[in-house]
Every structure is written in structure tokens, then in C-alpha cells.
PDB file as gemmi writes it, atoms N, CA and C in Angstrom:
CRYST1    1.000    1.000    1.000  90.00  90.00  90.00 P 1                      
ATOM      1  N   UNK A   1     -24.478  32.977  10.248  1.00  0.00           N  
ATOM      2  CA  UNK A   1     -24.905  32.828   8.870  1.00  0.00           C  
ATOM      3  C   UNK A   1     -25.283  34.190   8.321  1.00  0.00           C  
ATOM      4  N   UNK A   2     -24.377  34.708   7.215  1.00  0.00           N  
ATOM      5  CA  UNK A   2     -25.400  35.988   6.651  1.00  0.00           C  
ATOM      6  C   UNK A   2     -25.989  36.068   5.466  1.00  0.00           C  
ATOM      7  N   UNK A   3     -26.098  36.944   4.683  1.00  0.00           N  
ATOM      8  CA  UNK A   3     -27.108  37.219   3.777  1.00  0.00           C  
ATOM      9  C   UNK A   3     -28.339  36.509   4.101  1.00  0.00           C  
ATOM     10  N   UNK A   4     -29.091  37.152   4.673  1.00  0.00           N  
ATOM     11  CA  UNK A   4     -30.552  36.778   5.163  1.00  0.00           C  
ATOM     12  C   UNK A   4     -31.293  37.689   4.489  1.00  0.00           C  
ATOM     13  N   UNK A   5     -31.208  39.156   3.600  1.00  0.00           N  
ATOM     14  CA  UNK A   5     -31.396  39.760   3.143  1.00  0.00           C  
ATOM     15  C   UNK A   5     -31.232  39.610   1.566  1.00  0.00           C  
ATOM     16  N   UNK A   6     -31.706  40.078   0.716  1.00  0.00           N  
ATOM     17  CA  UNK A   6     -31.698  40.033  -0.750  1.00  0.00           C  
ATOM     18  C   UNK A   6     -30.320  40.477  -1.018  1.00  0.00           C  
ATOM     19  N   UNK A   7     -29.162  40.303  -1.164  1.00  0.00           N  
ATOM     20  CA  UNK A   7     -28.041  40.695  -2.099  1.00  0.00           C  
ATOM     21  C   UNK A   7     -28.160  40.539  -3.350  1.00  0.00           C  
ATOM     22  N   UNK A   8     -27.778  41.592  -3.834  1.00  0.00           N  
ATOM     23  CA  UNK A   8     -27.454  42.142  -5.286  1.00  0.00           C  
ATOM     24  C   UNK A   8     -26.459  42.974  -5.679  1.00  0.00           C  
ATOM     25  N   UNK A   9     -26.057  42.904  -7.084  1.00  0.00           N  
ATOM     26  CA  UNK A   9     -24.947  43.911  -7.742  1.00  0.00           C  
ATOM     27  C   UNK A   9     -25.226  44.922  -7.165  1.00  0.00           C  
ATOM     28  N   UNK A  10     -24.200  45.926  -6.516  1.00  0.00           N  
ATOM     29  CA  UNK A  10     -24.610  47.092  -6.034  1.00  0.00           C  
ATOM     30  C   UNK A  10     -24.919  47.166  -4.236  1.00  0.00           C  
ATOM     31  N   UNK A  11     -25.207  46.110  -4.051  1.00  0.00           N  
ATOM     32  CA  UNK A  11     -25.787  46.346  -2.463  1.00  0.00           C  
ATOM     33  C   UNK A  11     -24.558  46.613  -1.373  1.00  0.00           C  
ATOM     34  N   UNK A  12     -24.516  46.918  -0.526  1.00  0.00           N  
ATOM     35  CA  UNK A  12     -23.561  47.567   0.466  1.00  0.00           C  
ATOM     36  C   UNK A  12     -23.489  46.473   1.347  1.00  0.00           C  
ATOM     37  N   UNK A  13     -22.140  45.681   2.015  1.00  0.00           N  
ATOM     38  CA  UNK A  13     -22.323  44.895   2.745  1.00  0.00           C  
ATOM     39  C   UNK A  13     -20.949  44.388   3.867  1.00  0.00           C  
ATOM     40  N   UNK A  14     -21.197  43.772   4.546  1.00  0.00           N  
ATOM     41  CA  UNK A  14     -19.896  43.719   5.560  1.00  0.00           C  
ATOM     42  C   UNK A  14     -19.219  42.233   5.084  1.00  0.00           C  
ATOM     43  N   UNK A  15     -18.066  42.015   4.681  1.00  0.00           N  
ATOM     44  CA  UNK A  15     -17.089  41.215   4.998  1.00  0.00           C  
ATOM     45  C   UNK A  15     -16.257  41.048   6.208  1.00  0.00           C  
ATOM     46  N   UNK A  16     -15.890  39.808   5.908  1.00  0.00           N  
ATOM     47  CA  UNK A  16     -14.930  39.407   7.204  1.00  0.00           C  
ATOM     48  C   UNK A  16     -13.294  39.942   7.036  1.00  0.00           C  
ATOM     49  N   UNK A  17     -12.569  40.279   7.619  1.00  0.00           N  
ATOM     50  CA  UNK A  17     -11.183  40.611   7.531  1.00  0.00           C  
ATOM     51  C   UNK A  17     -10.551  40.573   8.026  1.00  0.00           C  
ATOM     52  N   UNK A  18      -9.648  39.651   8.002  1.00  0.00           N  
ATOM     53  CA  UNK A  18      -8.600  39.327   8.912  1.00  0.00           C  
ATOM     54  C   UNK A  18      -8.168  40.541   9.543  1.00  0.00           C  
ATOM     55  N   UNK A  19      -7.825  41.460   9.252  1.00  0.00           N  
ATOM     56  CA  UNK A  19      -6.770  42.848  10.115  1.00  0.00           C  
ATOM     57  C   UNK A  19      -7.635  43.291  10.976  1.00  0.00           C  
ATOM     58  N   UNK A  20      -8.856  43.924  10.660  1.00  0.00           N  
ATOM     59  CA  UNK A  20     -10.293  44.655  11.375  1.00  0.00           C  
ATOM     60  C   UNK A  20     -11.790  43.716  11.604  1.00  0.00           C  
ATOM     61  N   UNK A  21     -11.019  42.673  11.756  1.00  0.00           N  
ATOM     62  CA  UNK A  21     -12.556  41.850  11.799  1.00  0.00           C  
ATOM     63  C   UNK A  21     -13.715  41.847  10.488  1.00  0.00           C  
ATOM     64  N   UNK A  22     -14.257  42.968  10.203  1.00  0.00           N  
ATOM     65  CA  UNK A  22     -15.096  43.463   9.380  1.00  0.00           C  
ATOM     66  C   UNK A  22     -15.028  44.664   8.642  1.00  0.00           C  
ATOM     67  N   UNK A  23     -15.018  44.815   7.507  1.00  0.00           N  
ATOM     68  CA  UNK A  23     -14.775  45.683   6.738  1.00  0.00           C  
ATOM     69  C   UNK A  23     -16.360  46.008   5.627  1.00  0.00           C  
ATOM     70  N   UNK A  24     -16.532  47.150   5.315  1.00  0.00           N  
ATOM     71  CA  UNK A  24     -17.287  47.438   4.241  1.00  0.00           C  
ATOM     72  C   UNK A  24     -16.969  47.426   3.081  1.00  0.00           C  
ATOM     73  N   UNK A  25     -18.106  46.788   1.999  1.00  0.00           N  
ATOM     74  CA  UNK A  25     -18.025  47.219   0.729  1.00  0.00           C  
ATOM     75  C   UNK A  25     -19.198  47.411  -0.166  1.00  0.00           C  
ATOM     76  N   UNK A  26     -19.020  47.191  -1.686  1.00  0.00           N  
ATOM     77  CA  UNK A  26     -20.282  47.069  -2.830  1.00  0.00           C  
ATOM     78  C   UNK A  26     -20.008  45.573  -3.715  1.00  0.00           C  
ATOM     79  N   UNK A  27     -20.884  45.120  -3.371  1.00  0.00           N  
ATOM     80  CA  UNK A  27     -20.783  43.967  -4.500  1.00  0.00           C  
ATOM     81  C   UNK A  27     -20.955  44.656  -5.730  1.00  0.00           C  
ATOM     82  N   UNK A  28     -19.938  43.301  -6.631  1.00  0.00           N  
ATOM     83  CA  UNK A  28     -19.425  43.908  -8.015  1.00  0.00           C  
ATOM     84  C   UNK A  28     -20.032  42.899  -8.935  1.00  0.00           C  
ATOM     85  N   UNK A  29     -19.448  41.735  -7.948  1.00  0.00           N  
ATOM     86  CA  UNK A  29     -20.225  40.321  -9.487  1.00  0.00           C  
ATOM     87  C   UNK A  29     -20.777  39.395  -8.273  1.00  0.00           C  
ATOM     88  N   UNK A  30     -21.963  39.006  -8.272  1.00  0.00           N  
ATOM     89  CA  UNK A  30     -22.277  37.379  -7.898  1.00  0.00           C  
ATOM     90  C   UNK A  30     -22.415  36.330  -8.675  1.00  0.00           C  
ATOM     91  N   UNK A  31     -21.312  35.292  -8.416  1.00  0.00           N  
ATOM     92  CA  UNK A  31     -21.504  34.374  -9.679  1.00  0.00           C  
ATOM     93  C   UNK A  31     -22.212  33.367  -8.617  1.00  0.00           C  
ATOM     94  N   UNK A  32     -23.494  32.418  -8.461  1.00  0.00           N  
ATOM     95  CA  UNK A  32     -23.441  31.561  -7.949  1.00  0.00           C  
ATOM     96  C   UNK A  32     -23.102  32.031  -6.512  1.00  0.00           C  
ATOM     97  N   UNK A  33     -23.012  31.134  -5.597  1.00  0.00           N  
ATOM     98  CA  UNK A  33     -22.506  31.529  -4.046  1.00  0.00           C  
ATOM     99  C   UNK A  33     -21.340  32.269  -3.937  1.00  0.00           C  
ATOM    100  N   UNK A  34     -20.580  32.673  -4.876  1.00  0.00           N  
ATOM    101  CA  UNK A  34     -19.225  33.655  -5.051  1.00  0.00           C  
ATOM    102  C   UNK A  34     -19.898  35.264  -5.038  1.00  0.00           C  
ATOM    103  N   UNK A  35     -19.212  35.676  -4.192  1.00  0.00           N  
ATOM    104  CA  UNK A  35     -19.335  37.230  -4.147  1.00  0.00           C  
ATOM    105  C   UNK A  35     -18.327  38.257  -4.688  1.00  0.00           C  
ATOM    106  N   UNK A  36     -17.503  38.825  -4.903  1.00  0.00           N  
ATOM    107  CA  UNK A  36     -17.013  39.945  -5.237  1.00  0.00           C  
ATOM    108  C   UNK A  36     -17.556  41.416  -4.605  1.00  0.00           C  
ATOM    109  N   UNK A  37     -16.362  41.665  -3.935  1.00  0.00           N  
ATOM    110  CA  UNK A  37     -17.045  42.681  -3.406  1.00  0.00           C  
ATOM    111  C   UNK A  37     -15.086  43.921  -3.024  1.00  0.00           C  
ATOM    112  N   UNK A  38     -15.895  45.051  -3.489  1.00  0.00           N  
ATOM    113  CA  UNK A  38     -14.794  45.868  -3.881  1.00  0.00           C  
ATOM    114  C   UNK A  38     -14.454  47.202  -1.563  1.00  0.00           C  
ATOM    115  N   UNK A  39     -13.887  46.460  -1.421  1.00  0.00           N  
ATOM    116  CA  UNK A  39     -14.080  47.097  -0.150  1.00  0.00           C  
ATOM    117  C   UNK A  39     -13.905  48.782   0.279  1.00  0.00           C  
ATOM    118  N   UNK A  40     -14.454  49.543   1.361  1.00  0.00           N  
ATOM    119  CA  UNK A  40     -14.120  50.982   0.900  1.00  0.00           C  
ATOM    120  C   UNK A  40     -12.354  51.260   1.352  1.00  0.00           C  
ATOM    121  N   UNK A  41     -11.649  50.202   1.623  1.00  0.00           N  
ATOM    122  CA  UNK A  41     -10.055  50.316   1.971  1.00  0.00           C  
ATOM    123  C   UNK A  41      -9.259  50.214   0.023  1.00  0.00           C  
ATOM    124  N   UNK A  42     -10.024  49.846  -1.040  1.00  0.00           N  
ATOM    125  CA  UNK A  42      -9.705  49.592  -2.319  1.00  0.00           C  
ATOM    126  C   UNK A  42      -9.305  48.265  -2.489  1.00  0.00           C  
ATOM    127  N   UNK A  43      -9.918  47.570  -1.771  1.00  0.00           N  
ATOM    128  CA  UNK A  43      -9.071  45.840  -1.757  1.00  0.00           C  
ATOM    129  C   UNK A  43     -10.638  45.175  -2.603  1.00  0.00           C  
ATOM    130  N   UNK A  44     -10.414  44.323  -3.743  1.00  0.00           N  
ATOM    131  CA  UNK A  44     -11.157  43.089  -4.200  1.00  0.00           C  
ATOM    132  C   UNK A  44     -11.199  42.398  -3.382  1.00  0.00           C  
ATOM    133  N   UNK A  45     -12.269  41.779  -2.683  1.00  0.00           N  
ATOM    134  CA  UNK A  45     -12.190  40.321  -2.340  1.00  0.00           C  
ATOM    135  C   UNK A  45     -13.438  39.251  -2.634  1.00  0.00           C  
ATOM    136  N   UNK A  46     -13.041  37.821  -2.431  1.00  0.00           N  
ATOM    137  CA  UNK A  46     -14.566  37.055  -2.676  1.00  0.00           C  
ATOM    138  C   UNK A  46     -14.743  36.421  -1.908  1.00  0.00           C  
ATOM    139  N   UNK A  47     -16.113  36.445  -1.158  1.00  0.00           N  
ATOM    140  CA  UNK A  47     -16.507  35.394  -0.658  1.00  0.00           C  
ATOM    141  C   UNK A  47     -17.668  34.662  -0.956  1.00  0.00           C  
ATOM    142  N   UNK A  48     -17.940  34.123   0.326  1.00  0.00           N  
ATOM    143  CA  UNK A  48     -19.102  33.126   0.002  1.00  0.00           C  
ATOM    144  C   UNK A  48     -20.401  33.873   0.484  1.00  0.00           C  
ATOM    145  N   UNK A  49     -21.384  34.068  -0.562  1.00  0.00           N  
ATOM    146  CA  UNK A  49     -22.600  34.731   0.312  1.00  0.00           C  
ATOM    147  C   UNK A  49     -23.569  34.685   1.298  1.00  0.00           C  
ATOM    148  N   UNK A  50     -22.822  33.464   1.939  1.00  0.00           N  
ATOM    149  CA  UNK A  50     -23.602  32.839   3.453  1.00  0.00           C  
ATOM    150  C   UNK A  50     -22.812  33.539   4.241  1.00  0.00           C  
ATOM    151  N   UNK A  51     -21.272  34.517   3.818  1.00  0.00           N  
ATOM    152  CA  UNK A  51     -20.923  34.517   4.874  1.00  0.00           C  
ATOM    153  C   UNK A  51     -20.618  36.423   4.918  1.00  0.00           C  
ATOM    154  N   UNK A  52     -21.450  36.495   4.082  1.00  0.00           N  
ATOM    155  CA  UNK A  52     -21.324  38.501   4.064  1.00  0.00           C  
ATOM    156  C   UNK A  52     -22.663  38.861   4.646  1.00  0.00           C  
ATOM    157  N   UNK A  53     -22.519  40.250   5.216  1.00  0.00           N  
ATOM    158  CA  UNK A  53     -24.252  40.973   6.007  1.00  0.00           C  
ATOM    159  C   UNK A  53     -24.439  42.279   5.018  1.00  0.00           C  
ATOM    160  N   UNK A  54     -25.365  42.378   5.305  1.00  0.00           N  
ATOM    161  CA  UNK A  54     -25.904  43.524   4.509  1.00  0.00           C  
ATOM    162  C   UNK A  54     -25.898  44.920   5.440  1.00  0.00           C  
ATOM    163  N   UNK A  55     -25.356  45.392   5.046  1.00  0.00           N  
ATOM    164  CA  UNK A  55     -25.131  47.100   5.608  1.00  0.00           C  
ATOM    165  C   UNK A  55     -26.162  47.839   5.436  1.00  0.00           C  
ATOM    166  N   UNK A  56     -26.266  48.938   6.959  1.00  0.00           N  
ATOM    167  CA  UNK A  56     -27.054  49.810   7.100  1.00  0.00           C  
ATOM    168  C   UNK A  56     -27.124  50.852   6.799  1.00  0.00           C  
ATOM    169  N   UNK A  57     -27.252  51.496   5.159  1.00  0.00           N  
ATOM    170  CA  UNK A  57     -26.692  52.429   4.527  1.00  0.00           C  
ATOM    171  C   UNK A  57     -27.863  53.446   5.227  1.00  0.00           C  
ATOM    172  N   UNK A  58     -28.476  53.521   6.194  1.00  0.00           N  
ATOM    173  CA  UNK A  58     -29.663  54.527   6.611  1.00  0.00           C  
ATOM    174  C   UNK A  58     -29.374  55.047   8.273  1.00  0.00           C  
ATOM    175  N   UNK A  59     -28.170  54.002   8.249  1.00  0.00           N  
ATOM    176  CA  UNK A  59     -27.800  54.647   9.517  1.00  0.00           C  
ATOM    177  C   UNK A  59     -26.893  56.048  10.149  1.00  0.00           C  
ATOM    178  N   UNK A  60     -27.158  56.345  11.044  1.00  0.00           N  
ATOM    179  CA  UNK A  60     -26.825  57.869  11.369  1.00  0.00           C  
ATOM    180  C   UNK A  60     -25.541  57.626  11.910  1.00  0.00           C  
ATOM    181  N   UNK A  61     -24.757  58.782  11.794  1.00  0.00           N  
ATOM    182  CA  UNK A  61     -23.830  58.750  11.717  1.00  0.00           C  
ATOM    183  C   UNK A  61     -22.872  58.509  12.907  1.00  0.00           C  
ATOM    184  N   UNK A  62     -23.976  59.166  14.030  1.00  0.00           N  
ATOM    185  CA  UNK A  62     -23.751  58.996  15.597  1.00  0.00           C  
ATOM    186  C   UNK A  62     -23.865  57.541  15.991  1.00  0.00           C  
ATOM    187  N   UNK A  63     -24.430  56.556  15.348  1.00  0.00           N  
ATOM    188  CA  UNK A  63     -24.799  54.949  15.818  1.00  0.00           C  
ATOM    189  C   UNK A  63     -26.427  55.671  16.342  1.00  0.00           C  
ATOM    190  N   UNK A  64     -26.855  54.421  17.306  1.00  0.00           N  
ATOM    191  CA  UNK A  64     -27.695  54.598  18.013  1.00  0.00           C  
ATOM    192  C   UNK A  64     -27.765  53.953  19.398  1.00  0.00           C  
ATOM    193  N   UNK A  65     -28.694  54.843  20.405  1.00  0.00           N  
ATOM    194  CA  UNK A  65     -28.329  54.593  21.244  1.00  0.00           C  
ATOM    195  C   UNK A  65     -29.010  53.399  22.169  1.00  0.00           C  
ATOM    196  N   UNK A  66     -29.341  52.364  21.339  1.00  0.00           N  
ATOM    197  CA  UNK A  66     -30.356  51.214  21.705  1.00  0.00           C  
ATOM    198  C   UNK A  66     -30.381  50.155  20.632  1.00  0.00           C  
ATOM    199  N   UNK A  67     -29.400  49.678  20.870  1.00  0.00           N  
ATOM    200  CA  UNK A  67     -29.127  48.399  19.699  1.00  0.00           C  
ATOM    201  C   UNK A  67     -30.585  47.689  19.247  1.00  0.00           C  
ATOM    202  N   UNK A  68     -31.420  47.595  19.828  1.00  0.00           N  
ATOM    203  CA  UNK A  68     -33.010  47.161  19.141  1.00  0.00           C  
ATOM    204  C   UNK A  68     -33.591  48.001  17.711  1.00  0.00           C  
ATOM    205  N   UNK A  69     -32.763  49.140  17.938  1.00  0.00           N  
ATOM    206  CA  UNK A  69     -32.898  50.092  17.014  1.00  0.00           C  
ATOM    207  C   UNK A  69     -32.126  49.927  15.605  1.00  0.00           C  
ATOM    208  N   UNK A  70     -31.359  48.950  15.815  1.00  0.00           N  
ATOM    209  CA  UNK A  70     -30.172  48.452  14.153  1.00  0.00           C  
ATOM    210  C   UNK A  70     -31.496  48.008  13.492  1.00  0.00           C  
ATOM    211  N   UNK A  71     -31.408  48.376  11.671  1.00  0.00           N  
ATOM    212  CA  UNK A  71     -32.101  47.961  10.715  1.00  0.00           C  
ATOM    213  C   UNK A  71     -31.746  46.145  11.103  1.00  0.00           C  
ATOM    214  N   UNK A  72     -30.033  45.972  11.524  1.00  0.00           N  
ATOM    215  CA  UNK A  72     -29.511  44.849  11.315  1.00  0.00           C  
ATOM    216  C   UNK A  72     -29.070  44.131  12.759  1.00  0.00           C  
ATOM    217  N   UNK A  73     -29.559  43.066  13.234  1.00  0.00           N  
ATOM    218  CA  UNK A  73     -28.493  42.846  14.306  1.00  0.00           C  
ATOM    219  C   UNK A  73     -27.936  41.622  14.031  1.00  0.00           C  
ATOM    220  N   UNK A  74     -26.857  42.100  13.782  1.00  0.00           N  
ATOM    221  CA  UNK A  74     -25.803  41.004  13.571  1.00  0.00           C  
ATOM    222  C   UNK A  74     -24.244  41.135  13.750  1.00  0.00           C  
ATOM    223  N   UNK A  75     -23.385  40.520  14.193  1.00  0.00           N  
ATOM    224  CA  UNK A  75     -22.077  40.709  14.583  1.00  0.00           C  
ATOM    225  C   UNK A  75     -21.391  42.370  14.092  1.00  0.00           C  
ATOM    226  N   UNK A  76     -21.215  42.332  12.384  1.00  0.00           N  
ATOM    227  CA  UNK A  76     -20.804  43.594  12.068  1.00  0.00           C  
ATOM    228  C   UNK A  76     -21.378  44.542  12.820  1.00  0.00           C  
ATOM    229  N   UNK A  77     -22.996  44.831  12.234  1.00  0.00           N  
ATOM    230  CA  UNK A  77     -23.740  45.820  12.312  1.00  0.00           C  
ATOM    231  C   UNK A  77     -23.598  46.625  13.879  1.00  0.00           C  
ATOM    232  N   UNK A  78     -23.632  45.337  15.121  1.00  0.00           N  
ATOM    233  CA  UNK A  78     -23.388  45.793  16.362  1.00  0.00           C  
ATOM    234  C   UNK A  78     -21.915  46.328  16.549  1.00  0.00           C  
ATOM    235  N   UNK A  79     -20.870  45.487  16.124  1.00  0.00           N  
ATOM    236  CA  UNK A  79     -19.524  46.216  16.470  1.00  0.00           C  
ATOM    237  C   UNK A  79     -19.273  47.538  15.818  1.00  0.00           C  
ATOM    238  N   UNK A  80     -19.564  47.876  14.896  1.00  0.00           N  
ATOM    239  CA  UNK A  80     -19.810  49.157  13.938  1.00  0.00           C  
ATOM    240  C   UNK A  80     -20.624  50.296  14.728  1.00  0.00           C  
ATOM    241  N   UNK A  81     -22.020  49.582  15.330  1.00  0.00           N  
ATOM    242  CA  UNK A  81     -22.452  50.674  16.282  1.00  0.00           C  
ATOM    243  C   UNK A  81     -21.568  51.141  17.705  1.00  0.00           C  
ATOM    244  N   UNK A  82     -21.222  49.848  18.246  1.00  0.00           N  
ATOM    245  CA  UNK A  82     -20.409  50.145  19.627  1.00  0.00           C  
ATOM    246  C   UNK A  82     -19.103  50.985  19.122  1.00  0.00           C  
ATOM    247  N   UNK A  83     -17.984  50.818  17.674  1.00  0.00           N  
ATOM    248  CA  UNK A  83     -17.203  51.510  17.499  1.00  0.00           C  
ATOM    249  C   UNK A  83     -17.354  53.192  17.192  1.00  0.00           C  
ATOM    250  N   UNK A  84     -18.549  53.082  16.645  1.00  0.00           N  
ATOM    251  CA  UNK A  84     -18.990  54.646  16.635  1.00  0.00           C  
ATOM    252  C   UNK A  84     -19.623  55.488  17.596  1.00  0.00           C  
ATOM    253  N   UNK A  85     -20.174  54.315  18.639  1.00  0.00           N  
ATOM    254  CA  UNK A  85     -20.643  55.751  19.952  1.00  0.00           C  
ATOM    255  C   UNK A  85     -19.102  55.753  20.593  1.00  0.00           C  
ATOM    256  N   UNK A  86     -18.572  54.629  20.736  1.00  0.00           N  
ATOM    257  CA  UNK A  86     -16.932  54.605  21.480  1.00  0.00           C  
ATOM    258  C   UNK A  86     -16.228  56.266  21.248  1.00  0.00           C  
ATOM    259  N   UNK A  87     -16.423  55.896  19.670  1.00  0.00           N  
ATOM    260  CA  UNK A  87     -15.644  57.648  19.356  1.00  0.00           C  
ATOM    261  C   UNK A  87     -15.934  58.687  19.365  1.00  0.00           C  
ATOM    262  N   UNK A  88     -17.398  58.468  19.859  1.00  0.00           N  
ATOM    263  CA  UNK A  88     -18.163  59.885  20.212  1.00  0.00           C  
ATOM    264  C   UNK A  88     -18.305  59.575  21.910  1.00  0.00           C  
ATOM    265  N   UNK A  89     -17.439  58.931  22.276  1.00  0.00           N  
ATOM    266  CA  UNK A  89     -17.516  58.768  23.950  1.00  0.00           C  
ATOM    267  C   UNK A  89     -19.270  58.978  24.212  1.00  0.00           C  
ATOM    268  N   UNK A  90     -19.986  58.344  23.791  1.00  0.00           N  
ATOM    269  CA  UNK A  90     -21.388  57.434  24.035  1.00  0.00           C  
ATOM    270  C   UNK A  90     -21.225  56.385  23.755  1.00  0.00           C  
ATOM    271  N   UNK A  91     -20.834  55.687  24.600  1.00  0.00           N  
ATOM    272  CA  UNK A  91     -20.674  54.221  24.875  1.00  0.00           C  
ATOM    273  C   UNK A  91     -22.494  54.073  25.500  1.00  0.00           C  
ATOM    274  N   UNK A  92     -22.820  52.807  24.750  1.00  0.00           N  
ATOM    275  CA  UNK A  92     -23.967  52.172  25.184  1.00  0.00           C  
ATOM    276  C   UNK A  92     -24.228  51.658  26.084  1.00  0.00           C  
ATOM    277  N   UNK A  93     -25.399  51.667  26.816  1.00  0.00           N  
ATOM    278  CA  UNK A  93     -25.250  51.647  27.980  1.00  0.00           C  
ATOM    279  C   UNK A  93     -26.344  50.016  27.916  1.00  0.00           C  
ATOM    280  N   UNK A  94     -25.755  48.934  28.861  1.00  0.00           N  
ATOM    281  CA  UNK A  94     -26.897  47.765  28.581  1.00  0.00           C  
ATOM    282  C   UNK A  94     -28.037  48.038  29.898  1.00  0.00           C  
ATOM    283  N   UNK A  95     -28.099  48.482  30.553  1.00  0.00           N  
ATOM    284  CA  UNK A  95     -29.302  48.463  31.274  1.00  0.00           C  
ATOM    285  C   UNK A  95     -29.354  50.444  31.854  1.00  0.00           C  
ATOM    286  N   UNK A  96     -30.659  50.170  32.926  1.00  0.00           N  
ATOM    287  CA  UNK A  96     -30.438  51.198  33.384  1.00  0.00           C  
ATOM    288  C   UNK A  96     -29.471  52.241  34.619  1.00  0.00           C  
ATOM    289  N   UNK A  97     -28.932  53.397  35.122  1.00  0.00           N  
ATOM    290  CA  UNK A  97     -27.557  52.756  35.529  1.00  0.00           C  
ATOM    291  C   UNK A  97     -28.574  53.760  37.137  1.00  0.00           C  
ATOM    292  N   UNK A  98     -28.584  53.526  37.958  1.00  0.00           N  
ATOM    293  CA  UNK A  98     -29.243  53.453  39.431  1.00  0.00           C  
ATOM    294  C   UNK A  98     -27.892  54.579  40.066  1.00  0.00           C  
TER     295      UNK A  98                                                      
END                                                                             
């Protein structure tokens, strides 16, 4: 379930997408449970606002290295972190390694 957070015109947030799973954008119009949201690939799309997350526009650029540490934990927010230490070959580590 998302938007657990206040959405509004303007707010930064993750959609679902068929090609990449999840994609970013900015909401444009909320009419009612309809979203609009302009993605950063240039694609319109709408959904339903139970089913978009709200993005971590405060996050660093490296990810982080302790998922307790997401403003957000939720499906996007984590695959977004694991894809960005991936490409900085800091892959997260789940426990301690002996």
C-alpha cells in the first residue's frame, strides 16, 4: 500500500513500471484517487494514489549503508538503495561478515 505520506502537486514519488519495476517522478494533477505524474524518462502516467511512494529527495547520492537509515522503507525506496551501492560496488551487507 503506498502513499502513507502527504502527497501533493509537486511532490517527488515512485511509480510502478512495467519495463524497470519503478520509476521516478513529480505529480502534476491529483484529481480524487487519480494521480498524474510526469516521470524523469518524459512519460505521463496515472495512477491510483494507494499505489505510488513518496521519494527520498534528501538522499545521498551513494545510497546508504544500513537500510534502517531510508527516510522510506518501502519496496522502491530499498531497490533504489541496493541499485545504487550495486554501482558503486558497495553492495549491502545484511549482517556482520566473521
Amino acid at each position: 500500500m503506498g502513499a502513507t505520506t502527504n502527497i501533493i502537486v509537486g511532490s517527488e514519488v515512485w511509480v510502478e513500471d512495467p519495463s524497470v519495476a519503478w520509476i521516478d517522478g513529480e505529480v502534476l494533477k491529483i484529481n480524487g484517487e487519480e494521480v498524474e505524474i510526469q516521470t524523469t524518462d518524459g512519460k505521463k502516467v496515472v495512477a491510483n494514489l494507494s499505489k505510488i511512494y513518496s521519494k527520498d529527495v534528501e538522499a545521498t547520492a551513494g545510497g546508504v549503508d544500513d537500510m534502517t537509515k531510508l527516510s522510506y522503507l518501502h519496496e522502491p525506496g530499498v531497490l533504489q538503495n541496493l541499485a545504487t551501492r550495486y554501482q558503486l560496488n558497495e553492495i549491502y551487507l545484511w549482517g556482520a561478515v566473521s
